[in-house]
N, C-alpha and C positions, 0 to 999 in steps of 0.2 A: 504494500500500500504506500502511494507519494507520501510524505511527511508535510506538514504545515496544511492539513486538508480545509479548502471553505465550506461554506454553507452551513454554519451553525445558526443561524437566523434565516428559516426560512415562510414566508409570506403565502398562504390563501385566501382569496377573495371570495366571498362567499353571497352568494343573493337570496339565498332560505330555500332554494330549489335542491331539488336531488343531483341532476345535472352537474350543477355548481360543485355536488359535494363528491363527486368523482377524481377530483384532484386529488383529493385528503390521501388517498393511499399511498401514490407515488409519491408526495411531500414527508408521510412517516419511513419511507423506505429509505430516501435523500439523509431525514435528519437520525435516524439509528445507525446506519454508516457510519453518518459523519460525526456522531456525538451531539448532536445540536438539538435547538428546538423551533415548534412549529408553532406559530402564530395564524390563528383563523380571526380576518376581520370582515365585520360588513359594516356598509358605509351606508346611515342614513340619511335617505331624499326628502330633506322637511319642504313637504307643499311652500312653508312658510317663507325659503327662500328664493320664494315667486310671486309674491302677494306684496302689495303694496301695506296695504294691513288686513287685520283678521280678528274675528271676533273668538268669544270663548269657545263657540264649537270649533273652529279649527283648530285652536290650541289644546285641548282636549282630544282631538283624532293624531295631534297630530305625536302628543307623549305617551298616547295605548297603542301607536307604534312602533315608536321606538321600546316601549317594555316587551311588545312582544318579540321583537329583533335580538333586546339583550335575553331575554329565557330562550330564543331557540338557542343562540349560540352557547350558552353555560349550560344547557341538556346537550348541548354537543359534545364540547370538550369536556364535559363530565365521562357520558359513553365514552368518549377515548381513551380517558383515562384509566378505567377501568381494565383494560387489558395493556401489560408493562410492556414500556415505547419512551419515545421522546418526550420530554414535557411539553406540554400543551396550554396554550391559553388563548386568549379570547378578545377583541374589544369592536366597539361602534364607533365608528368617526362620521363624523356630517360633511356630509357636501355637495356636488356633480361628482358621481360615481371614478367617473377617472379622472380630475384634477383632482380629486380627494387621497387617490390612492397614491399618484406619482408623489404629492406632498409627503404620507407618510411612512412611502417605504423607507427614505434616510433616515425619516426621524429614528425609526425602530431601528437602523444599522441594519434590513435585511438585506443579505446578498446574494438570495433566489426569489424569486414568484413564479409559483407552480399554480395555474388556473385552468379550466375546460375551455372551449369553445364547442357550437355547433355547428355539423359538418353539413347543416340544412337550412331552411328557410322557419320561418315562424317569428314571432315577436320576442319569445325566450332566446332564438339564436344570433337575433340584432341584437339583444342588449349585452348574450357576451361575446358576440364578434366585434361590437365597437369599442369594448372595452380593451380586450385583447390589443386590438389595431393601435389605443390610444397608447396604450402600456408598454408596448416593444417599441413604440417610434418617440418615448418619452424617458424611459429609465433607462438608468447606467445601470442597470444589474441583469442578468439575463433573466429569460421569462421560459419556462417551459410551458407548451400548450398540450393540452390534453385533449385527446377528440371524445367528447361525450357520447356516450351512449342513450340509445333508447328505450332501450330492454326494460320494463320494470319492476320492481324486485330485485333484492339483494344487493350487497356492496359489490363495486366493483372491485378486483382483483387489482393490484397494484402490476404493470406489465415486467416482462424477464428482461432485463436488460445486462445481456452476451455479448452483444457484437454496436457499435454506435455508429454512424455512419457521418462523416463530415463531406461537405460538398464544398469542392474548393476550384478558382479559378486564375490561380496565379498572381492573387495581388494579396496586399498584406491585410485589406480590410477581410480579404474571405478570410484567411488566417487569423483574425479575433476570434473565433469560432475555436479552436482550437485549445486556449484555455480552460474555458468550464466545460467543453467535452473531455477534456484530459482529469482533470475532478472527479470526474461523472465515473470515469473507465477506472480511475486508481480504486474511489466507494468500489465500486462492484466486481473488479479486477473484469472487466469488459473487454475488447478489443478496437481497436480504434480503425475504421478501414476507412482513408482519405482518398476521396475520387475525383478527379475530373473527368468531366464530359466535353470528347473534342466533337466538334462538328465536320461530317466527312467535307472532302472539295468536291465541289461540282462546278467544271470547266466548261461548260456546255451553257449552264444560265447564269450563273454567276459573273464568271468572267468577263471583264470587257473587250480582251481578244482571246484567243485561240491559241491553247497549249497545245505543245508539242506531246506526242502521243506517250504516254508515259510519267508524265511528271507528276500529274493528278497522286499518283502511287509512292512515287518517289519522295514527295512533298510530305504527304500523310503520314509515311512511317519517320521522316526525321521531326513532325512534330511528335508524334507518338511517342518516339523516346528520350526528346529535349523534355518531354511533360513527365513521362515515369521518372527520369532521373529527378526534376521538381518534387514529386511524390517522393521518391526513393529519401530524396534527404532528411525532407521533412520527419519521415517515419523512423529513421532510424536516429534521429536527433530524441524523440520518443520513448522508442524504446531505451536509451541512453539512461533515460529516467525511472525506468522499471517498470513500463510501460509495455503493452504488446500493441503494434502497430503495421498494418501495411497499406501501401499504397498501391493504386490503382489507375490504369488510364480505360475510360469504355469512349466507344463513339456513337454516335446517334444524332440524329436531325435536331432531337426537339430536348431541350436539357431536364423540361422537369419528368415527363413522363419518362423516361431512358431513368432518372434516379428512384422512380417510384417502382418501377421494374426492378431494380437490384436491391430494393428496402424488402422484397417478396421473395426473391433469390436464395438473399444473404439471410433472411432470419431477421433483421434489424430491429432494434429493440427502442433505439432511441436516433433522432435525425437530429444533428447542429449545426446551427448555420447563423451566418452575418448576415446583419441588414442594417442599409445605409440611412434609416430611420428617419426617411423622408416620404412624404404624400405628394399627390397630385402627378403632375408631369415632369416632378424630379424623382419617382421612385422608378430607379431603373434599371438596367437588367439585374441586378443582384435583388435587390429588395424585392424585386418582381418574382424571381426563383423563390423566399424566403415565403412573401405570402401567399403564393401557388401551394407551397410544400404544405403550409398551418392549414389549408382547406381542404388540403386530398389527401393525404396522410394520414394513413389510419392507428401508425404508432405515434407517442409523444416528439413533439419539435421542440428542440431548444434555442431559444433564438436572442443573439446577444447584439447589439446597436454601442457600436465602438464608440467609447468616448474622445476625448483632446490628448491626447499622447498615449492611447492603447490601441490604434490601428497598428493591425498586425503583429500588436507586441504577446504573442500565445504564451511569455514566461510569465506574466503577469499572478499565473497562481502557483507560482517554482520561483519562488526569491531565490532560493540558495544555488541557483544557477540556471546561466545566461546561455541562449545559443545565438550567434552571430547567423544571419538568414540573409541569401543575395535575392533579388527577384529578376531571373530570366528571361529575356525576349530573344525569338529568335526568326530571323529571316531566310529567306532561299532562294539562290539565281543559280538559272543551268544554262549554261553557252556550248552553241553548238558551231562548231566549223571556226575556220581560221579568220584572224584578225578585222580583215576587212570585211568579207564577205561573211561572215557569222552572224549568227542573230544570237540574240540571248532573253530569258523571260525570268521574270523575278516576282516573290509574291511575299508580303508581310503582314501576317494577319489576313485581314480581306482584302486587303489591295494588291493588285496584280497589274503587271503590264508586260510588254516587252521592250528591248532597246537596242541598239547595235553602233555598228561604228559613225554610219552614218548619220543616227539620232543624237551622240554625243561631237561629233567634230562638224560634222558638214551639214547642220539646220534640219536633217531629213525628219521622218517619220516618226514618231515613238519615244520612250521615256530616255533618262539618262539619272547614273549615277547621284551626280550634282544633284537631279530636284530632287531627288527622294533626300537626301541630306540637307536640303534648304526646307523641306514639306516637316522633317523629325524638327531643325531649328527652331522654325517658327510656330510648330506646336508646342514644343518644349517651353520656349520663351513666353509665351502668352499665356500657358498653367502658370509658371512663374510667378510670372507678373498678377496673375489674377490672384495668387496666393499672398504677393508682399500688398496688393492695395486692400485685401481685405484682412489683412492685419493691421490695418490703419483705419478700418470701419467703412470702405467705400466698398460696393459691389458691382462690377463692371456689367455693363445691360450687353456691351459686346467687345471683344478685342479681333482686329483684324491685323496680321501682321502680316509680311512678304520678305521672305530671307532673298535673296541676290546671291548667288555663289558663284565665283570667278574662278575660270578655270583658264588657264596658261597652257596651250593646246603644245607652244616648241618646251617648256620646261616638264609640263604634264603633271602640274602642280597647282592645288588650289591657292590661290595666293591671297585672297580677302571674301569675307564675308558681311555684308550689308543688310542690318533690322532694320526695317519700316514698318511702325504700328502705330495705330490711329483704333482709339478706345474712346467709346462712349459711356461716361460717368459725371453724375453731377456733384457740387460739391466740390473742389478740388482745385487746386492752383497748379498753372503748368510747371512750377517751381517745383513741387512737392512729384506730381508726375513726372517728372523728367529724373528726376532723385531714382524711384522707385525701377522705371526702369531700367534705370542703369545697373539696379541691383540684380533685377533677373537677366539683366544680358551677363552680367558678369557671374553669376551663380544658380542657372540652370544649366540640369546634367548633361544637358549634347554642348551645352560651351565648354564648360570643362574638361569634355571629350576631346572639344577641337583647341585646347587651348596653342596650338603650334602656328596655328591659324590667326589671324589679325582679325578682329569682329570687332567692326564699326556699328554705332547705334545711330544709323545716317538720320533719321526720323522717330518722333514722341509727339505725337499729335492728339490732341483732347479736342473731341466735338461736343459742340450744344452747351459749353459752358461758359459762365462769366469769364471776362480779361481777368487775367491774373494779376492779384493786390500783392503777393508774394514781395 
């Protein structure tokens, strides 16, 4: 078992339903493990704080509710107690159901919430699908979701949790996940099986031209095993820890259903996962994975929303040691035939083209080198920059920038590189913007890359804003 194990404070939400009270098991299973104890709260709706005022009959409905709230809950954790477990106890809070709860999971120091959701429609399944949604995209602590059942009669079984399943896609936020799964697997000596899901290529609709016969194939297995090796590290930095871990690469079209297929495979007991703990039209594909899994998943999801200096950091519950983690990217170009008359095609992620002599020296056809290194710059530089002005409280509505990369055709050497970006933000003196991005030409990772290179920040342009008083 890890040493320094969490979750001795761990958190159920309870609404006086049966439903609701289906988490209970798995939260006593959590805190006998872990030595800890389990807190059951439900949070009182007083009519009253929606009423402008209110007479003695409301105030009367509305205190023979909350007494009935507090006697369900002390017959609750009474019954619990009666069979030897983690200590248990009890409280009421007022409020809106989930600003009430995010307020007092810190107070109480819990560092799990274990709740149901339903996997259905009805009014019972809004109230705790909304809470759920507010809950994981609010708290710094993880949340495990429970899918309720229907069946009625009897308690439910707390699920076997053997094998945990983490869904990971190469960057450090899916790697939060990692942490309270690693928790989770040391409690129960589980096995931790880390996947990614690659998506096959498809040269035929995807593409914007036309691979040579073969590469499709070629491509595929050197991501396949730039991505196990990714896996490979991870798990065995893991096991390091007295953990049992493997890693995995599956491919499939569609990433959630391909994970819900191997959660029936493998036996899976428990599914963890990141989310970027945003709504609307910024929850995107990770978060989107994350809420798919809470809905269709018929074992418990553990789902944990990275805080401000825990993206990726998975030692976060293993103080007594550090694993140092690179994150990987990798590209592929295949040239066919000799120098001049050769072509060659190249593919990064989704983007694919081809290039040849004549596309990079003689104006012809087709991609080159250079743009793809000015396309990485000016990407780079513009995260950057979006990063240093919203540490200074501005949020950019857009950045457009254009790297220039000069290339020396008799020396065959890049010899300068030229930023031009033009960002709409209000609020802000070209002083203060001109500052900033000096900062991200000089300290974004493809600069650093090329520091041998001369990069000029030719242009810092602010539209739509006051003259600068700077």
């Amino acid at each position: 078992m890890v040493q320094g194990q969490p979750f001795g404070s761990v958190l159920v939400p309870l609404d006086g339903s049966p439903l609701a009270e289906q988490a209970i098991p798995l939260a006593l299973e959590i805190t006998r493990a872990a030595g800890g104890k389990v807190r059951l709260v439900l949070v009182h709706q007083s009519p009253l704080l929606y009423l402008d005022s209110a007479n003695a009959g409301f105030w009367s409905i509305d205190l023979a509710v909350r007494k009935a709230g507090r006697e369900y809950l002390t017959g609750l954790a009474a019954r619990l107690r009666e069979t030897p477990g983690p200590r248990v106890s009890s409280e009421i809070i007022d409020g809106p159901v989930g600003p009430a709860l995010v307020e007092y999971v810190p107070d109480l120091e819990a560092d799990l919430v274990v709740m149901t959701t339903h996997g259905h429609g009805g009014l019972r399944g809004h109230w705790l699908g909304s809470v759920v949604d507010h809950l994981i995209r609010r708290l710094d602590v993880p949340v495990i979701v429970v899918r309720a059942r229907e069946e009625p009669g009897g308690t439910v079984p707390p699920p076997k949790i053997r094998k945990i399943l983490v869904p990971l896609d190469g960057s450090p936020l899916a790697e939060a996940a990692l942490a309270p799964a690693s928790a989770i697997a040391g409690l129960f000596d589980a096995e931790l099986l880390l996947v990614q899901v690659v998506r096959p290529f498809s040269a035929g609709s995807l593409l914007p031209v036309p691979f040579a016969a073969g590469y499709d194939a070629e491509a595929m297995a050197l991501r396949r095993k730039e991505t196990q090796r990714y896996l490979g590290d991870l798990a065995e930095g893991l096991r390091e820890r007295g953990l049992r871990a493997t890693g995995t690469v599956v491919v499939g079209h569609k990433v959630v259903e391909t994970l819900l297929d191997l959660t029936h495979k493998e036996r899976i007991g428990l599914v963890a996962v990141a989310t970027h703990g945003r709504s609307g039209l910024q929850r995107l594909v990770l978060g989107s994975v994350a809420d798919k899994l809470i809905r269709a998943a018929e074992m418990p999801v553990l789902v944990v929303r990275p805080g401000k200096g825990q993206v990726g950091d998975h030692n976060s519950f293993f103080p007594e040691k550090k694993v140092q983690l690179m994150i990987k990217k990798q590209a592929q170009a295949v040239w066919r035939g000799g120098l001049k008359e050769g072509k060659g095609s190249f593919r990064a992620g989704p983007i694919a083209g081809t290039y040849s002599f004549a596309s990079r020296f003689e104006s012809g056809a087709g991609s080159t080198p250079e743009e793809l290194i000015g396309a990485a710059h000016a990407g780079c530089f513009s995260m950057a920059l979006s990063l240093y002005l919203g540490e200074h409280g501005h949020i950019p509505e857009a950045i457009q920038t254009t790297a220039t990369v000069h290339l020396d055709s008799e020396q065959l050497a890049i010899t300068q590189i030229e930023l031009e970006t033009e960002v709409q933000i209000p609020g802000l003196t070209e002083t203060e913007f001109r500052e900033l991005a000096e900062q991200a030409k000089k300290n974004c990772p493809v600069s650093k890359a090329l520091r041998s290179v001369p990069i000029a920040l030719k242009s810092a342009k602010l539209t739509g804003v006051t003259a600068d008083r700077a």
